[in-house]
N, C-alpha and C positions, 0 to 999 in steps of 0.2 A: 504494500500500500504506500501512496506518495507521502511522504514526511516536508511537509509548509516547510521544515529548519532547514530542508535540502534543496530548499530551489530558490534562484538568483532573483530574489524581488526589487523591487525599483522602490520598496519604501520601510524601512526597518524593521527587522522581523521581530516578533515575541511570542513567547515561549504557549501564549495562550493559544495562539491561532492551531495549534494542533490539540489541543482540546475542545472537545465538544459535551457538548449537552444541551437538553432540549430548548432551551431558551433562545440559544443560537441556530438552531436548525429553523425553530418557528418564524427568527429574524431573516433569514437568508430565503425562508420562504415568500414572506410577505411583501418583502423589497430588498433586491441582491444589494442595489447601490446605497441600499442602510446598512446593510449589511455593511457595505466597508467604508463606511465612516465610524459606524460604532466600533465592531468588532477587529477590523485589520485599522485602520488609524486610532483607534481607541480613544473620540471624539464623545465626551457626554457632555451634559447639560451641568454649569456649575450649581444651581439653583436646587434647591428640592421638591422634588414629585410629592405634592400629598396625596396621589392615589398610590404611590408607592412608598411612601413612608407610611399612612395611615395602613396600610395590609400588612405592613410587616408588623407594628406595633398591634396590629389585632392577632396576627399568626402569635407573638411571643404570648399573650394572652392564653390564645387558645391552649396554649401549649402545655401553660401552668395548670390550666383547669382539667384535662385530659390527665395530665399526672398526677393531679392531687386531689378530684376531686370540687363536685360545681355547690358546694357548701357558700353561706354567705362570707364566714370568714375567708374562704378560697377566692371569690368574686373580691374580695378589697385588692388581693394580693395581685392579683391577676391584674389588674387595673393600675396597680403601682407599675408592674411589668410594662404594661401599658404606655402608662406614660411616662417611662425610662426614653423607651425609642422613640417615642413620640416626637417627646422634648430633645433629640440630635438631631430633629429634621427642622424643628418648628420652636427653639427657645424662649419666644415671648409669647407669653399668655395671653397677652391683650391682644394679638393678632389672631384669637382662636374662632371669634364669631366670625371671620370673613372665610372660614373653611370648612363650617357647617354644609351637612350632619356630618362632617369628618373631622371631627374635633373630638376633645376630652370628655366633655359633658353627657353628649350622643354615646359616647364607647360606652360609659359608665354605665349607665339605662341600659345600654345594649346586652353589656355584660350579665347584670342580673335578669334581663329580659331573658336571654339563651339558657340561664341555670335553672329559671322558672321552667323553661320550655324541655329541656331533656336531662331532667334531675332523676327523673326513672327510666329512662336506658338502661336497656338489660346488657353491657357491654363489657368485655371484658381487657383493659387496653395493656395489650403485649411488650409495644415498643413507640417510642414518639424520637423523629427524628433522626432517619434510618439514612444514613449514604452509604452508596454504592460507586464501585465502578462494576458496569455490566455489561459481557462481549453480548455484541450485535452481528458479528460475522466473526468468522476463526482469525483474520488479522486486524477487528476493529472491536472498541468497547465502545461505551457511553457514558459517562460523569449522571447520575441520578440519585435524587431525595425523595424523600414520601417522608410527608407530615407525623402519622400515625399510622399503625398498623396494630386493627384489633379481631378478635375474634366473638362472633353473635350468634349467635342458634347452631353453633358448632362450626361457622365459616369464617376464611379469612375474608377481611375489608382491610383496605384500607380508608381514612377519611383525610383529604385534603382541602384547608382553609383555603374560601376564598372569597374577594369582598367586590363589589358592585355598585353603582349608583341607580342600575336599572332594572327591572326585574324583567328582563325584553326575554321574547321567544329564541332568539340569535345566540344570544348569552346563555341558555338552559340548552340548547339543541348543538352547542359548539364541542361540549367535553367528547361529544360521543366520536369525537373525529380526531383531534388536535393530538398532535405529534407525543405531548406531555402526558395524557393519560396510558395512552399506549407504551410510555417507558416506566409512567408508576405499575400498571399490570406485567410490564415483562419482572418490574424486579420482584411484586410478591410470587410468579409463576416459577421463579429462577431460585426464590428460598423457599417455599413451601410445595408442599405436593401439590399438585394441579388439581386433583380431586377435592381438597379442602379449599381453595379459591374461590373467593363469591364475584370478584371485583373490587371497583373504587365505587365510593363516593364521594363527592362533593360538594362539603358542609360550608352551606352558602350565605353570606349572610349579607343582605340588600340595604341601605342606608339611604335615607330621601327628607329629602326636610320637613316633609306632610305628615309623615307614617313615624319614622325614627330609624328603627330598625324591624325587618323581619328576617327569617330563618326559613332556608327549604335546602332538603338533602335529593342532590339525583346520583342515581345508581347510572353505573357504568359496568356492564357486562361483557368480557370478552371472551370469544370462542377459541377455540384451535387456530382455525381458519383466519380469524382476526389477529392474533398474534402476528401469525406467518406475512400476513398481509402489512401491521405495523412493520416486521424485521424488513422486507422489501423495502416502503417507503422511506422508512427514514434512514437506510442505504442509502435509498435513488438520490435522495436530496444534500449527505453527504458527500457522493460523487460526482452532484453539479456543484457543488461547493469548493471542493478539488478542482476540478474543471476548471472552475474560472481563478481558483488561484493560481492553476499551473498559466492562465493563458496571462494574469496579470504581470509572470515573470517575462515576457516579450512584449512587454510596452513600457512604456517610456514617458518625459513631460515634454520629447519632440514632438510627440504625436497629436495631432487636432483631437480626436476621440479616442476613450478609455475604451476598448475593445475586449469589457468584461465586467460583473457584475453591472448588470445590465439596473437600468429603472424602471419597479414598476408602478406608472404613475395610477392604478386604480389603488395604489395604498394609500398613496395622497391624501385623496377625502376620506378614504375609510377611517384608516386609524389614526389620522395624524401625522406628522411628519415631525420628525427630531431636529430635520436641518432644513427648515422653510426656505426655501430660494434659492439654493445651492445645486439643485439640478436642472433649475433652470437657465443658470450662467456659467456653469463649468462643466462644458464636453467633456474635458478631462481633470480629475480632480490632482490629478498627479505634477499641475503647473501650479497648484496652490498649494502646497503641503505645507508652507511657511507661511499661511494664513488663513488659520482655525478662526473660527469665526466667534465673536466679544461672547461672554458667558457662559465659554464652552473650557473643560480642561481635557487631557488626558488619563485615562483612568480605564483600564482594561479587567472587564469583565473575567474573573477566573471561578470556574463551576468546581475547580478545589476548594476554596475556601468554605465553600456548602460542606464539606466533606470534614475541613479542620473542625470546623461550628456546632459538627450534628452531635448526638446523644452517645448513637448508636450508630453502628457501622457493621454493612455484610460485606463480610470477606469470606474467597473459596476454599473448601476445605480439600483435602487431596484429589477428592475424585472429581471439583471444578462446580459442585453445588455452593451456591451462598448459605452461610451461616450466619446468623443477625447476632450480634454478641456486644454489650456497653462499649464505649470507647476507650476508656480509659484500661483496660484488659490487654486492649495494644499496642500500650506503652511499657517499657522498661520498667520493672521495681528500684 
């Protein structure tokens, strides 16, 4: 398989671009030429996301309550968690009403809302915060985490946090497709027996300034069939990914057009654009590499540090099954 560190780039290598994981794969799907501003010039936004700070500060939440217990004393604590992460995205308080319902106040309600709502779950929770690396082909893995990993009426689940502003049919009907659930189900197929596997869910929880918060779990079930069909896919989109970085090693800032990750402008209005205006003035981005555009630093996404972070961690045991075991087990005494 082509190793990124082996071939002559025209823009400074790092050590990330040959790791993958899902996040990266869904970016390369949605737009190749975001793809290489985020991921190969490792272009972000200096600013912070509060739909990405507030998920993460709900996910460490979620996380306390899941190990410990949705007790009231648990809900304070969880909430402290809360607004640990909150407050490195967001440090002044007084700016919290202009980021409503994704604010402090909204979590809190939120928080006891959820403990009110699934405080009798029959659930038995195994492990929270599980990384993996997971082969995807005999010469390729995948960098992957899963939230939770529990067992209910005798199967495995996994349940994965995740936060919304909209309670849209798009949004409820996307899991059953996207590149990320199909790598959370390979790793519980890869540690558990296949007969014991129920799926994911996706423990949802919607935020609207009308409502507050609500809660809905959808099940995601895969087959045989499905699996083989994720291992396929997110191959195929792996080896356009290769593809275009082996062809970005034969271009240059001589060049009128960057003849590689290509743009695709229906993500434009879809989802957003990280780099507004920048494909529409630079054929080739490889004449501006000395001008990252005001607000932007360098800072490269690495799907290790999921792995440094987590709980728990599966690694193969001789015969190349994952075994889920604490982290701390795999470190030196």
């Amino acid at each position: 398989m082509t190793k990124i560190k082996d071939l002559s780039l025209p823009v400074p290598y790092h050590e990330t671009m040959d790791i993958i994981d899902s996040s990266k794969v869904q970016a390369f799907m949605d737009c190749p030429r975001g793809f290489f501003f985020r991921y190969v010039l490792g272009w972000e936004k200096e600013d912070a996301n509060i739909h990405l700070v507030f998920g993460s500060a709900w996910h460490d939440a979620m996380e306390h309550l899941y190990n410990n217990g949705l007790s009231s004393k648990e809900v304070a604590v969880a909430y402290q968690k809360f607004l640990e992460t909150y407050r490195e995205g967001f440090p002044n308080e007084l700016t919290d009403g202009d980021r409503a319902p994704k604010d402090p106040s909204t979590a809190l309600q939120a928080l006891a809302k959820y403990a009110t709502t699934y405080r009798d779950e029959d659930i038995e929770v195994l492990y929270t915060e599980v990384a993996s690396v997971v082969p995807i082909r005999a010469d390729r893995v995948i960098h992957t985490k899963t939230d939770v990993v529990l067992r209910q009426g005798g199967s495995i689940w996994s349940h994965e946090h995740k936060t919304t502003g909209r309670n849209s049919a798009p949004w409820r009907e996307k899991w059953n497709l996207i590149i990320q659930i199909g790598s959370y189900s390979h790793l519980l197929f890869s540690a558990f027996p296949n007969e014991h596997v129920e799926g994911v869910k996706i423990n949802g929880a919607v935020f609207t300034k009308s409502r507050g918060a609500e809660f809905l779990r959808i099940p995601v079930r895969k087959t045989a069939t499905d699996m083989q069909e994720y291992l396929w896919e997110v191959n195929h989109w792996i080896d356009q990914m290769i593809w275009n970085f082996e062809h970005l090693s034969a271009c240059s800032d001589k060049d009128d057009v960057m003849t590689c990750f290509p743009k695709n402008s229906q993500s434009c209005s879809k989802f957003g654009c990280r780099y507004p205006g920048l494909c529409s003035v630079w054929q080739n981005p490889l004449q501006n590499l000395d001008r990252m555009p005001p607000g932007y630093e360098v800072s490269f996404w690495d799907p290790r540090r999921v792995q440094e972070e987590a709980r728990n961690i599966a690694v193969p045991d001789e015969e190349g099954n994952l075994i889920i075991k604490p982290k701390q087990t795999e470190e030196p005494s």
